[in-house]
TORZA-356481 format. One record per residue: residue number from 1; z negated, x, y of N, C-alpha, C in turn. Coordinates in steps of 0.1 Angstrom, whole numbers. Layout:
N
   nupa     n_w     n_u     n_v    ca_w    ca_u    ca_v     c_w     c_u     c_v
    NUM       Z       X       Y       Z       X       Y       Z       X       Y
...
END
This chain:
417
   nupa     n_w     n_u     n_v    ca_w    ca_u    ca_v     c_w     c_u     c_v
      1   -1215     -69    1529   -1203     -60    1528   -1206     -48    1520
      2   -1193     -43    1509   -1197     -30    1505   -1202     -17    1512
      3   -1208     -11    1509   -1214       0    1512   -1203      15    1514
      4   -1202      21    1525   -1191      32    1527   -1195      46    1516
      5   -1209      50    1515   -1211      61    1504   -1205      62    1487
      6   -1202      48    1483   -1194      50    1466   -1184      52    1470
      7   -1177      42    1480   -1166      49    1482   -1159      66    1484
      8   -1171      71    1493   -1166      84    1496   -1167      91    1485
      9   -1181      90    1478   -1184      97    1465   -1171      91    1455
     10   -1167      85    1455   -1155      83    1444   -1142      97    1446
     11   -1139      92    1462   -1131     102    1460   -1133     117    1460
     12   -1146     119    1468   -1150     138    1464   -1150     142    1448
     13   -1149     130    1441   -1147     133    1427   -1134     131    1420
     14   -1128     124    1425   -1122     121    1421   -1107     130    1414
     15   -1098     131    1401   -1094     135    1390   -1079     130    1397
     16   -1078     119    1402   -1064     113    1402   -1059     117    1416
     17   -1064     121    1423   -1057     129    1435   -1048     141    1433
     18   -1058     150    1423   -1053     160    1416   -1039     158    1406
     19   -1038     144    1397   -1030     142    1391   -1020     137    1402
     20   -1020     131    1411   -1008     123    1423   -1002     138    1426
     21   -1006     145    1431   -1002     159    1442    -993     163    1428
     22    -997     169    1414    -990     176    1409    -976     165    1405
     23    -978     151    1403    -966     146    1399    -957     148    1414
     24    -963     141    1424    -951     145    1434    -951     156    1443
     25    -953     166    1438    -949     183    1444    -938     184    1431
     26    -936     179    1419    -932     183    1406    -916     174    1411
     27    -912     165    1421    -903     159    1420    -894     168    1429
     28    -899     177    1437    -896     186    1447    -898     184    1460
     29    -887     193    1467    -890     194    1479    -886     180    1490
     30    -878     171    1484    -878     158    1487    -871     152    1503
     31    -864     159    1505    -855     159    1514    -850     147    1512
     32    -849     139    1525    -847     121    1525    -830     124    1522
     33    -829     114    1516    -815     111    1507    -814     116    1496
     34    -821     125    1491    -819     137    1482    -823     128    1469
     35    -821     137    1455    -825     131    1444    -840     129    1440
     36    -842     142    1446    -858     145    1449    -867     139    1456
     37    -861     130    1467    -867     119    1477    -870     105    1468
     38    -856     108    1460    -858      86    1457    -866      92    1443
     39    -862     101    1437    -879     101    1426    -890      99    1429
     40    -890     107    1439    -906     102    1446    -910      91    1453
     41    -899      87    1455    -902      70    1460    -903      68    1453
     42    -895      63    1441    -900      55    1429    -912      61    1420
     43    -917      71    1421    -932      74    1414    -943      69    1421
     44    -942      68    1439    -951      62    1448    -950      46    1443
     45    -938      41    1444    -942      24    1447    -947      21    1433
     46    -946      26    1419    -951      27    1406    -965      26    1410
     47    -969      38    1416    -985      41    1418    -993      29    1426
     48    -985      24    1438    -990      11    1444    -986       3    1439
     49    -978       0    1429    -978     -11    1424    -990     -17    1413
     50    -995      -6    1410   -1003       0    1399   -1020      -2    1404
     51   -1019      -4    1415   -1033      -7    1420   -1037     -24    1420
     52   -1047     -27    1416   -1050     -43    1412   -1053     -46    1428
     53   -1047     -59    1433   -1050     -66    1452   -1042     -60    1456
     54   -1039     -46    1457   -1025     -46    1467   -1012     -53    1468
     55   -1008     -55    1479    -994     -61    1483    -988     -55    1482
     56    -974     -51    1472    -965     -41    1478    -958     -42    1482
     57    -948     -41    1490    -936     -42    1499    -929     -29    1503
     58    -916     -31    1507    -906     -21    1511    -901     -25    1523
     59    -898     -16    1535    -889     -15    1544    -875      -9    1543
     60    -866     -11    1542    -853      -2    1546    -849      -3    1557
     61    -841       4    1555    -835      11    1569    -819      17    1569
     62    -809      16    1570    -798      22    1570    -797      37    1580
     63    -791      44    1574    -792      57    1583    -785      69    1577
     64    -780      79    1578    -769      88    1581    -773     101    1573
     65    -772      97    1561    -776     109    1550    -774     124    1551
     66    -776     134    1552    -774     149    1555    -776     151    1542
     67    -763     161    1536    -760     166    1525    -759     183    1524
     68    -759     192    1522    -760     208    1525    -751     207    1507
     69    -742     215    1506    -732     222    1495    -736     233    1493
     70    -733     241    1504    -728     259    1506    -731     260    1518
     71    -733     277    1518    -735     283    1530    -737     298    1522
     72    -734     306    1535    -731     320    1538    -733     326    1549
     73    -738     337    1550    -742     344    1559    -737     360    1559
     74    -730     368    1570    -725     380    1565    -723     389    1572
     75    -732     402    1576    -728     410    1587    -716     417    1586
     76    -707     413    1598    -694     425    1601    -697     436    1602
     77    -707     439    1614    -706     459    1617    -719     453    1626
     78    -726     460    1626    -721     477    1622    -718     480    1610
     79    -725     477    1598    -719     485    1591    -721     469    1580
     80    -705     465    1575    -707     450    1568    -719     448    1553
     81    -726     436    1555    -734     433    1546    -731     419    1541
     82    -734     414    1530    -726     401    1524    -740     397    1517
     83    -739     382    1522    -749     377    1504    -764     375    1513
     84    -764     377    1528    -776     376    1535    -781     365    1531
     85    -793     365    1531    -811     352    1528    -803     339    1542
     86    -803     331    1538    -804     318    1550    -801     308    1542
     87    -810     298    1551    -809     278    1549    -807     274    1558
     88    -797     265    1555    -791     257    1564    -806     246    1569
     89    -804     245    1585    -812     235    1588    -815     225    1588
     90    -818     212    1586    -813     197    1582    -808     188    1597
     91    -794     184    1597    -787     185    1608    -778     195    1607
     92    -782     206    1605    -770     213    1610    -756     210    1611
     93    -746     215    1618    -730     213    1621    -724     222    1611
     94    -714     216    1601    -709     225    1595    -696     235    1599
     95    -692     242    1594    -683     253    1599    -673     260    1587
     96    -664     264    1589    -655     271    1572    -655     282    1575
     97    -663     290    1592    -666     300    1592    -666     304    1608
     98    -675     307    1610    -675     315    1627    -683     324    1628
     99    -674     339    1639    -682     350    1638    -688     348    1660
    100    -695     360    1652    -706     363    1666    -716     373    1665
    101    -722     375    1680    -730     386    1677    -743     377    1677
    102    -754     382    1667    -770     376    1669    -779     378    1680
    103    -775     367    1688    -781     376    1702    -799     374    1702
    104    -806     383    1701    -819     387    1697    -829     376    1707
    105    -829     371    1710    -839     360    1723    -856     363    1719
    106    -861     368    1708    -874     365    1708    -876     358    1706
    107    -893     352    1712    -897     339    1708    -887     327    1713
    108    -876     332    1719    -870     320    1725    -872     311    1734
    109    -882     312    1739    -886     305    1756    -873     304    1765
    110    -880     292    1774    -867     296    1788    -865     306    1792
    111    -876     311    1797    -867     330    1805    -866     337    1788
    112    -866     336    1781    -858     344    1775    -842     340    1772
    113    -839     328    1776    -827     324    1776    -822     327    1791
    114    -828     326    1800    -822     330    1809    -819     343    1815
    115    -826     350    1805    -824     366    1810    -815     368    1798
    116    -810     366    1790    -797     366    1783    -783     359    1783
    117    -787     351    1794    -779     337    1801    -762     342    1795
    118    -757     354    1799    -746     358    1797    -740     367    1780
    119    -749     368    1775    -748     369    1764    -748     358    1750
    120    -754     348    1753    -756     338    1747    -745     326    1739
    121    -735     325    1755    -722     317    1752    -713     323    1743
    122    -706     317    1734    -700     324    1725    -704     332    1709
    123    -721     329    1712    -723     341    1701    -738     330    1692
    124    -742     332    1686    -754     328    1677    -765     334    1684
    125    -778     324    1687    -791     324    1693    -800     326    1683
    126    -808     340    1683    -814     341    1674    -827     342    1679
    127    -838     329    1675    -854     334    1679    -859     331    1667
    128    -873     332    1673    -883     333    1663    -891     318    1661
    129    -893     316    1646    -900     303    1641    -919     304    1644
    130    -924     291    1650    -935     294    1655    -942     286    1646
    131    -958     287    1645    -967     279    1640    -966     263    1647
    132    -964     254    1639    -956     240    1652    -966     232    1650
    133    -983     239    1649    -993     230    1652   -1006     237    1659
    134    -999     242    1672   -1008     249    1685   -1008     242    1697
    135   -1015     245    1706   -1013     239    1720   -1003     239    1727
    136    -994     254    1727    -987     259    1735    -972     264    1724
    137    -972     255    1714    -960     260    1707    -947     257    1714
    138    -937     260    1713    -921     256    1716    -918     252    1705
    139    -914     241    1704    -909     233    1693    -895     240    1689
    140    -887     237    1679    -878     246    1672    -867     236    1683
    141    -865     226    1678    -860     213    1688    -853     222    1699
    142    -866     221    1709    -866     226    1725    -857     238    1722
    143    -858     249    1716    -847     260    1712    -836     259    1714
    144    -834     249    1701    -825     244    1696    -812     237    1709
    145    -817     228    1713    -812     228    1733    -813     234    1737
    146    -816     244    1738    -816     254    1754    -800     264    1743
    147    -805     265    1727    -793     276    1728    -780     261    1733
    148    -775     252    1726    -771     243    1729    -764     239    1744
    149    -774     240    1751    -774     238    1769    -764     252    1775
    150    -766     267    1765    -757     275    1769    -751     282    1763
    151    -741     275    1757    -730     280    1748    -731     282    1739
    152    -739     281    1732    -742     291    1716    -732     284    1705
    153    -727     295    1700    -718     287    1690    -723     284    1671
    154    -739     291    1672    -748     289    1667    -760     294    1670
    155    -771     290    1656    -783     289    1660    -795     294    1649
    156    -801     305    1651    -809     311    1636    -821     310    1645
    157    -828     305    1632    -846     306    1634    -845     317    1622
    158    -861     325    1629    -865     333    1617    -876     337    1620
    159    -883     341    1603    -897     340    1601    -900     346    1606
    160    -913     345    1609    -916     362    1615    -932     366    1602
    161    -928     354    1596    -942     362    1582    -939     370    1572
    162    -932     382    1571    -924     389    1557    -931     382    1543
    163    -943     377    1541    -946     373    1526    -941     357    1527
    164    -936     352    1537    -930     335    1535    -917     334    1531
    165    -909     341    1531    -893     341    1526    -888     335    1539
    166    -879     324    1537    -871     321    1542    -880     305    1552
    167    -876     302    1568    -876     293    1569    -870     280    1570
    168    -874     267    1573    -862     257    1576    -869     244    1587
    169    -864     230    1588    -868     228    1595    -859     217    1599
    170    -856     210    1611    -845     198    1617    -842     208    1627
    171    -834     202    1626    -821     210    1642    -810     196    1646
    172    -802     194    1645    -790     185    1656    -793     171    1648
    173    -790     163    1653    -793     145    1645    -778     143    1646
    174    -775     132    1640    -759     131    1639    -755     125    1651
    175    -748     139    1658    -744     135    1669    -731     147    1671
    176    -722     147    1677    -708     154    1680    -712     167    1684
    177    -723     168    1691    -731     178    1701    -740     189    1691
    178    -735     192    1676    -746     198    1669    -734     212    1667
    179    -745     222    1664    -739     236    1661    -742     238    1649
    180    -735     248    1641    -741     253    1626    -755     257    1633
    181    -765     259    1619    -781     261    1623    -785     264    1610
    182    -790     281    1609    -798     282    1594    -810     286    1595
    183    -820     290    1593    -832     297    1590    -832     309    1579
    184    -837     320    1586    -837     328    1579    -850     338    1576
    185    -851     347    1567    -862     352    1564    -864     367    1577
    186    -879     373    1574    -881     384    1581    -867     396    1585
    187    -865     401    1573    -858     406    1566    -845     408    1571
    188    -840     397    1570    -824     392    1575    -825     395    1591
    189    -833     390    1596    -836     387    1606    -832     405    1620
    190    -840     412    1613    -838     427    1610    -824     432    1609
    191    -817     428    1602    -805     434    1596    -797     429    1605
    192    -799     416    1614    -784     406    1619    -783     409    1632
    193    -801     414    1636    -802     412    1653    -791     424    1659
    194    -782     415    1670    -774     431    1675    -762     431    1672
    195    -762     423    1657    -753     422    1652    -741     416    1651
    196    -726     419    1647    -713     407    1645    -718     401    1631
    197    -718     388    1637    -717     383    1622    -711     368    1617
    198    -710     369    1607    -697     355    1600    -710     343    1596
    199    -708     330    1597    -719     318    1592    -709     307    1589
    200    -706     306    1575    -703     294    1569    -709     284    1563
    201    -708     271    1570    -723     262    1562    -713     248    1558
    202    -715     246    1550    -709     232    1541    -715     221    1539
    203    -713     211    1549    -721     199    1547    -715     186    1549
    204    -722     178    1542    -716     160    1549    -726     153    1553
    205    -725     139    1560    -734     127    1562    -725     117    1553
    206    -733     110    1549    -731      96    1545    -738      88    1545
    207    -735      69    1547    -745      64    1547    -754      60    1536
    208    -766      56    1540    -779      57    1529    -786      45    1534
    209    -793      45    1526    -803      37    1527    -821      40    1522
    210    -832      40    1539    -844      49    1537    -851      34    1534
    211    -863      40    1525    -872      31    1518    -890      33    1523
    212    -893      29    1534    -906      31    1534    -916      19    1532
    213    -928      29    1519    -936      21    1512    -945      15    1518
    214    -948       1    1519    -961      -4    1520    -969     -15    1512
    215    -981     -12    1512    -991     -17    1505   -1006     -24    1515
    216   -1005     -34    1515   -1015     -44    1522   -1031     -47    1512
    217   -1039     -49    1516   -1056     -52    1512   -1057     -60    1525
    218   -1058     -74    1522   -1062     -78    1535   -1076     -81    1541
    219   -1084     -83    1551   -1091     -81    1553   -1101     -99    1557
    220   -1109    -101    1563   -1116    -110    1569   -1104    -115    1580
    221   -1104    -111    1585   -1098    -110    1601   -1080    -108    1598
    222   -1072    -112    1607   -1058    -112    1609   -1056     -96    1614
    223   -1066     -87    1619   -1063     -78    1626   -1063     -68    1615
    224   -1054     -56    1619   -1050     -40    1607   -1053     -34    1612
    225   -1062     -20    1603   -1058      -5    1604   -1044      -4    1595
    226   -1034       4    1599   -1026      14    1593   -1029      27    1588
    227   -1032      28    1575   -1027      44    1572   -1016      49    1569
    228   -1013      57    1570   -1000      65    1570    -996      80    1569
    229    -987      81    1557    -983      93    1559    -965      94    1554
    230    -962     104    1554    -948     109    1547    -946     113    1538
    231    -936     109    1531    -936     112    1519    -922     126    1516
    232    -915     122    1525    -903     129    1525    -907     145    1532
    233    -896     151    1526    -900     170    1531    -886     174    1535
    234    -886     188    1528    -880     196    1528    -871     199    1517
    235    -862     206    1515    -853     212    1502    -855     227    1500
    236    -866     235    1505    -866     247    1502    -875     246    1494
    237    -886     239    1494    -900     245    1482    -905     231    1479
    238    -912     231    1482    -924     217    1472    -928     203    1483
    239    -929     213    1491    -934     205    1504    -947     197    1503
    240    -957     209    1498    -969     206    1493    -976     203    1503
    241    -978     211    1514    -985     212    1525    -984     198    1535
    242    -970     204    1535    -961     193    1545    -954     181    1541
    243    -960     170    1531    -967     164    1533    -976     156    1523
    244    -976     164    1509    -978     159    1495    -991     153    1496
    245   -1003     165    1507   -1014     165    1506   -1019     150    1516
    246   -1012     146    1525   -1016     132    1532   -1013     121    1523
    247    -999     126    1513    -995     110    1507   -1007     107    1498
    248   -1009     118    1491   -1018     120    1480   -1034     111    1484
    249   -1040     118    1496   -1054     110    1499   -1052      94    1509
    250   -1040      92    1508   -1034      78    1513   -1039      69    1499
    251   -1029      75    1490   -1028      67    1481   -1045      68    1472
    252   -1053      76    1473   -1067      74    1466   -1076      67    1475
    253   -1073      65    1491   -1080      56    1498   -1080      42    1495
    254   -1064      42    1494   -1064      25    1489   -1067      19    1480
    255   -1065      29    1466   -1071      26    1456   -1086      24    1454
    256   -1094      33    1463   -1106      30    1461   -1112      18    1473
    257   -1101      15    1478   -1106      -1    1489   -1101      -9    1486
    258   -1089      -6    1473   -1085     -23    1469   -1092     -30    1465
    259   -1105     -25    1456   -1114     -36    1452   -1126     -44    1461
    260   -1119     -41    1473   -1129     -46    1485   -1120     -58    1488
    261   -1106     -58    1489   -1100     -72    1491   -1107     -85    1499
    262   -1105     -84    1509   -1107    -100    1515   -1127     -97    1520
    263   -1129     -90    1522   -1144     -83    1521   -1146     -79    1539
    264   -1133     -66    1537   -1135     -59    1553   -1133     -70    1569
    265   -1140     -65    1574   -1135     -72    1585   -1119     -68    1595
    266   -1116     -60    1589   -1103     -59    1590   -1090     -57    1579
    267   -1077     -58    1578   -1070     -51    1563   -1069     -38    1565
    268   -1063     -35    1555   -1058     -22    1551   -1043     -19    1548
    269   -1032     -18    1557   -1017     -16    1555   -1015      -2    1557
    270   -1015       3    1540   -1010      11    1539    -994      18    1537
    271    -990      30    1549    -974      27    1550    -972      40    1540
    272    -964      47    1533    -960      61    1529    -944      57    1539
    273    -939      66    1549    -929      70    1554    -915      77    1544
    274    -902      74    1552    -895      84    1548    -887      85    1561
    275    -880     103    1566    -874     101    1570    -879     104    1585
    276    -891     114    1580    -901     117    1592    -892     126    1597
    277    -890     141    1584    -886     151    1592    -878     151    1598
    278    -865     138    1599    -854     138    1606    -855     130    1615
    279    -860     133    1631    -867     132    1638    -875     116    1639
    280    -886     120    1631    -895     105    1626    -890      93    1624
    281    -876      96    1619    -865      79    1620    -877      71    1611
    282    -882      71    1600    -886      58    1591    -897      50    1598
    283    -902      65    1607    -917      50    1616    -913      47    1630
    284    -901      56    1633    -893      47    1644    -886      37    1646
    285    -877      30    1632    -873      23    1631    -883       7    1627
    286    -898      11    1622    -903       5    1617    -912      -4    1628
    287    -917      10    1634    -922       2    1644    -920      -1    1659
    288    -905       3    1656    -892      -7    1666    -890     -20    1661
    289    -896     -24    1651    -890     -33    1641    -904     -46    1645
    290    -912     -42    1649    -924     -48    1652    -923     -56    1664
    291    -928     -70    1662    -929     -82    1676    -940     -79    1679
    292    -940     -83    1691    -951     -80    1702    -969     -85    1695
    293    -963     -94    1686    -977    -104    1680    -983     -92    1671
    294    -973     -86    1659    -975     -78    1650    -978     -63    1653
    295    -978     -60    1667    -980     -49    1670    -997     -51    1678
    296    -996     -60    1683   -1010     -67    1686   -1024     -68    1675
    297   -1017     -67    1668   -1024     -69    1654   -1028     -59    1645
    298   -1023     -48    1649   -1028     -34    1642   -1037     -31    1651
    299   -1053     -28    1648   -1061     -21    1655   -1062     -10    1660
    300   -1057      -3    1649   -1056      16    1650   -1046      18    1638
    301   -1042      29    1641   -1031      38    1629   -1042      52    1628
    302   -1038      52    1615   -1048      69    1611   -1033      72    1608
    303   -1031      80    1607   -1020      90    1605   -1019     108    1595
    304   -1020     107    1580   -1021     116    1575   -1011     126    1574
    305   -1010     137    1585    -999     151    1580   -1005     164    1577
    306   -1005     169    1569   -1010     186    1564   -1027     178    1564
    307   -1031     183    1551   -1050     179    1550   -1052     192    1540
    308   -1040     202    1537   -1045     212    1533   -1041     228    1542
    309   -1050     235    1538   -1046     249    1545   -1055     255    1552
    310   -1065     243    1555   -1076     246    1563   -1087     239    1560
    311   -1102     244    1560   -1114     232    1564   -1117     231    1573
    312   -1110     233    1586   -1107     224    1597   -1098     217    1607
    313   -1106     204    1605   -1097     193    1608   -1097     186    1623
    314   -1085     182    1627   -1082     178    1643   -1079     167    1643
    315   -1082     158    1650   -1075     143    1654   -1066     145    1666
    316   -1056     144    1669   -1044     143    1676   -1046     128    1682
    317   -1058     126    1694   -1054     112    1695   -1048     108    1704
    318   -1035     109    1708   -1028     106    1716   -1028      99    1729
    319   -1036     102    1734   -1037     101    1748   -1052      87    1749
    320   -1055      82    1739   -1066      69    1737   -1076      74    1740
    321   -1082      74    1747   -1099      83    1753   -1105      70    1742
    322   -1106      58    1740   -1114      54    1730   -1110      57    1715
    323   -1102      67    1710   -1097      75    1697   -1105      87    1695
    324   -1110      93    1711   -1114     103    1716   -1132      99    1710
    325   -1135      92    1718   -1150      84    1713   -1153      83    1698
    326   -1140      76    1697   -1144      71    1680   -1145      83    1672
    327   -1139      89    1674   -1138     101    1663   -1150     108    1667
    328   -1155     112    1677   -1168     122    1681   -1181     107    1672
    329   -1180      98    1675   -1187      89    1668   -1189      90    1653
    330   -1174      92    1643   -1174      92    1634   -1181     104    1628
    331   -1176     115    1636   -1185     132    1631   -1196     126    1636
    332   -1202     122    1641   -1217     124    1644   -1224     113    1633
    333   -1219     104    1630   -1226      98    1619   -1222     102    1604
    334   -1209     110    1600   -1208     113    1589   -1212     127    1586
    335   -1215     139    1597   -1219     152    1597   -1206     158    1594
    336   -1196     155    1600   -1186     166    1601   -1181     168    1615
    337   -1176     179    1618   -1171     185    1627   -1153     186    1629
    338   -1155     172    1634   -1137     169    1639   -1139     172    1649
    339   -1126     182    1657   -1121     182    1667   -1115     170    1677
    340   -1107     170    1688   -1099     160    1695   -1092     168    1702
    341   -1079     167    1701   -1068     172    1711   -1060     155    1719
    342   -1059     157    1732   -1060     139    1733   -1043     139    1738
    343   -1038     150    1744   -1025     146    1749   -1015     145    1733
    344   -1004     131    1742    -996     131    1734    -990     141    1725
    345    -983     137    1712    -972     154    1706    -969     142    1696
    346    -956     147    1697    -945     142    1690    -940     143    1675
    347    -951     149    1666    -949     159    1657    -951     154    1643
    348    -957     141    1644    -963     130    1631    -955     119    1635
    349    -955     105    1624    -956      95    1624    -964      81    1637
    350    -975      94    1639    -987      83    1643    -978      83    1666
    351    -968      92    1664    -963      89    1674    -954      78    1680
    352    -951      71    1667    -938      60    1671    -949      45    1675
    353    -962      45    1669    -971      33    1671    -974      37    1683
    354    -978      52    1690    -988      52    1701    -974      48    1709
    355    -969      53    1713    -955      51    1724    -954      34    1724
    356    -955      23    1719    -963      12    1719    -970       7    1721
    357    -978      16    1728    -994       9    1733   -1002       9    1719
    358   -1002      13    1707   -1007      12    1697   -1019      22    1696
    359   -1034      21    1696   -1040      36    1696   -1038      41    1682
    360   -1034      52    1681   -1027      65    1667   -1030      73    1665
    361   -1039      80    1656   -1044      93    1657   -1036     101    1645
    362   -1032     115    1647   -1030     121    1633   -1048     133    1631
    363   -1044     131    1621   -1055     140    1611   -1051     150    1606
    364   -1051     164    1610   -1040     176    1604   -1057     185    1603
    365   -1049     198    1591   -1056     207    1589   -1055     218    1599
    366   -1062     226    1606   -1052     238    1609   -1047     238    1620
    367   -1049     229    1632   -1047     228    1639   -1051     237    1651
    368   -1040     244    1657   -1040     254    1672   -1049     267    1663
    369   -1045     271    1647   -1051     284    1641   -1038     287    1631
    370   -1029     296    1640   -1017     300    1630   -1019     309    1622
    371   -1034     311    1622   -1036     320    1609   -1040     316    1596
    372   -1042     298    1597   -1043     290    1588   -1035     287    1575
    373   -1040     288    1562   -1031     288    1559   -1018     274    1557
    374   -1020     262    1566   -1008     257    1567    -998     263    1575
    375    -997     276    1578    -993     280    1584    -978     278    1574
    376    -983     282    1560    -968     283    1548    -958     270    1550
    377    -964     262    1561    -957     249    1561    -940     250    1569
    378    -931     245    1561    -913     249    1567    -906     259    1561
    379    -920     266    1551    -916     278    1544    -908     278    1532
    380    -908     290    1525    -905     291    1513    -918     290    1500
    381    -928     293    1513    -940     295    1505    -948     281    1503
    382    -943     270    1509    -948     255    1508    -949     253    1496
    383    -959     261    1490    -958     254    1470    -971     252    1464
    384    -970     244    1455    -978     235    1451    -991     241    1445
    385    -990     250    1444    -999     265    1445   -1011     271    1455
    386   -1003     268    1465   -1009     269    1478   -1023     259    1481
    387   -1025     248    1474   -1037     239    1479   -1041     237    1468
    388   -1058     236    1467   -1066     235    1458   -1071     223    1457
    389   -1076     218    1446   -1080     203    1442   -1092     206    1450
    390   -1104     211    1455   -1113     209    1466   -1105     203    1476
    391   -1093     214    1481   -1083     209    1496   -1083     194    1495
    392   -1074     191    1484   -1073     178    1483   -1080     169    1483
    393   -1093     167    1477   -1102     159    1480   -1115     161    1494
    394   -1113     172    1499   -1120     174    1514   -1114     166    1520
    395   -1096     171    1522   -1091     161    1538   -1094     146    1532
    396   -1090     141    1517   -1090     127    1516   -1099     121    1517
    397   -1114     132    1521   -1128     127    1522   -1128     120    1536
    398   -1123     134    1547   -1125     131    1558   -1115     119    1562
    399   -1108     118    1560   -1096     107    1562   -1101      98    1562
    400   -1107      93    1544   -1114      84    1543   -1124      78    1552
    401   -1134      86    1557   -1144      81    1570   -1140      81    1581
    402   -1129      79    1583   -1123      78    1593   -1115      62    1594
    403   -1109      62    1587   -1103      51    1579   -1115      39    1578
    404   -1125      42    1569   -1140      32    1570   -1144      25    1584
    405   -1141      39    1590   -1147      32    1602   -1143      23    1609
    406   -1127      29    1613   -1118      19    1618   -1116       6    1611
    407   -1124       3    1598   -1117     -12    1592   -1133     -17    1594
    408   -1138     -12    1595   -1155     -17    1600   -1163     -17    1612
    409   -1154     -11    1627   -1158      -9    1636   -1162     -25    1640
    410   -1173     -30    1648   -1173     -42    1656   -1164     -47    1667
    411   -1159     -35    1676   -1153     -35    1687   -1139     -32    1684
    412   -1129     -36    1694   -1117     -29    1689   -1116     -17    1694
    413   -1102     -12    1694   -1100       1    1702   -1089      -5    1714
    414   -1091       1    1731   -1086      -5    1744   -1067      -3    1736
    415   -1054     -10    1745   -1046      -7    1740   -1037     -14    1725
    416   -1050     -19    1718   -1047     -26    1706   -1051     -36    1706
    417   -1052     -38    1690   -1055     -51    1682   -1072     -54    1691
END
């Protein structure tokens, strides 16, 4: 069997990781449905098509396009201000205009809602956007219901980094039950709290059709690893962080294992998602879409989200104590220093396999250190700028031995294939 060291040495050198990240950070911020989404699909399945032994294939999916027009933001009084910083959130409920006061909540917790319980109904909930890769974060989501749960007739997040601009994010899924919802910068944030204010947002749904990429290397054996990442982002910036930097060391792993073909003792199905940030529909539909035989059949899922911002890295293994093992196994024979956080979180891809009994780990930078700089992730400051060709080829290193191992381990993982 080939040897795991060229491989890794290929990619710590590797030139075309560097070229992947700038073509697709260059197509934009790539918001699913968007024009910026299907360019970069079609530059991805180009690039897997483009690799000699892979399989390529496509999933679709039908699903409920979110479109953003216009929007406006505008303090009445105290004293009127027009032309205020805000983005609409993806989901959001549109409106031709409704006023309210910004009722200040803070970080937005339960008791902060309940100690405003009476101010709340009627008016716009305004907290603060958190680092959404800690132990103890409040998801924007969770917010997002509680203003929801009591009255809010809207819903502002806002930064709290003055050098990130403006933020954004998911808020309502298409459902009757959604409120207008923008993100806004430090700044605004400042100016509105306290405040009467007007929020007009202009949007549609229509239906679409999501395309997620896959590419096969098959192995000795009937059994799979999955790699996986997302391809789809945001509409505010580049969506470098969030999630250019996983597709990118996805796509140079396979390339440098396609010439193993028919070698490994297990394959290699590699997925690129779309359709994550609207609440993980592309790998929920996909691997809802899975029979019990074919779900039997994947050994492990690696899961790539954020691999830049930090040089250090966490496995998220979802509750698998043998994910837990393997990975302290993998650092100890490759000489790196991965962490393990083992309870579930909902926050990647690698969550719709584990909820299956599938073992799933994600691989993120930065994890539970909001002083990291993936911190820029949801930002304005998500740009292509932000991660260095070292970044990019560190996490695709570490991924990679992680990924090796799993298609070379002797034993399976409990749970799986």
């Amino acid at each position: 069997m080939a040897e795991r060291d060229p491989i890794v040495e290929a990619i710590r050198r590797s030139d075309r990781i560097v070229e992947d990240f700038a073509a697709l950070t260059a197509c934009g911020g790539r918001l699913v449905g968007s024009e910026s989404e299907k360019a970069a699909s079609g530059l991805l399945e180009a690039r897997l098509t483009s690799i000699p032994g892979a399989i390529v294939s496509t999933h679709e999916f039908a699903y409920r396009r979110w479109t953003n027009f216009a929007y406006d933001l505008a303090r009445l009084s105290p004293e009127p201000s027009t032309g205020l910083r805000c983005h609409p959130l993806v989901g959001s409920d549109g409106t031709d205009g409704i006023e309210g006061e910004a009722v200040d909540l803070g970080r937005g917790t339960e008791e902060d809602f309940e100690r405003a319980a009476g101010q709340v109904r009627g008016n716009f909930a305004l907290v603060r956007h958190e680092y959404p890769f800690s132990r103890n974060t409040i998801h924007r989501r969770v917010k997002y219901r509680l203003a929801l749960d009591r009255g809010a007739t809207g819903f502002i997040v806002a930064n709290p980094m003055p050098e990130a601009g403006l933020v954004t994010g998911g808020a309502g899924q298409d459902s009757e039950l959604n409120i207008p919802a923008v993100g806004v910068d430090r700044a605004t944030a400042r100016e509105i709290a306290g405040s009467r204010i007007r929020l007009t947002v202009d949007n549609r749904r229509d239906d679409d059709t999501g395309r997620n990429l896959i590419a096969e290397i098959p192995g000795r054996s009937q059994e799979w690893v999955v790699l996986c990442a997302h391809y789809d982002g945001h509409d505010l910036a580049d969506s470098a962080l969030d999630n250019a930097t996983g597709v990118v060391a996805a796509l140079e792993i396979l390339r440098c294992l396609a010439p193993l073909s028919g070698e490994l003792p297990r394959g290699l199905r590699a997925i690129l998602f779309t359709a994550e940030e609207t609440g993980l529909l592309g790998s929920r539909l996909y691997a809802d879409g899975l029979d019990d035989a074919e779900r039997r059949a994947i050994a492990a899922v690696v899961n790539l989200d954020t691999l830049g911002g930090s040089a250090d890295f966490t496995c998220l293994t979802s509750g698998f104590a043998a994910l837990d093992e393997f990975v302290s196994a993998v650092s100890a024979e490759c000489g790196l220093s991965l962490a393990t956080w083992r309870p579930l979180m909902r926050n990647s891809d690698h969550f719709n396999f584990a909820r299956h009994g599938i073992p799933a780990l994600r691989l993120i930078a930065g994890f539970d250190d909001p002083d990291a700089g993936a911190r820029y992730l949801l930002t304005e400051a998500d740009t292509a700028d932000r991660v260095s060709a070292e970044e990019l080829r560190r996490g695709a290193v570490v991924a990679a031995e992680l990924v090796w191992a799993a298609l070379t381990a002797s034993a399976g993982f409990p749970g799986g294939g």
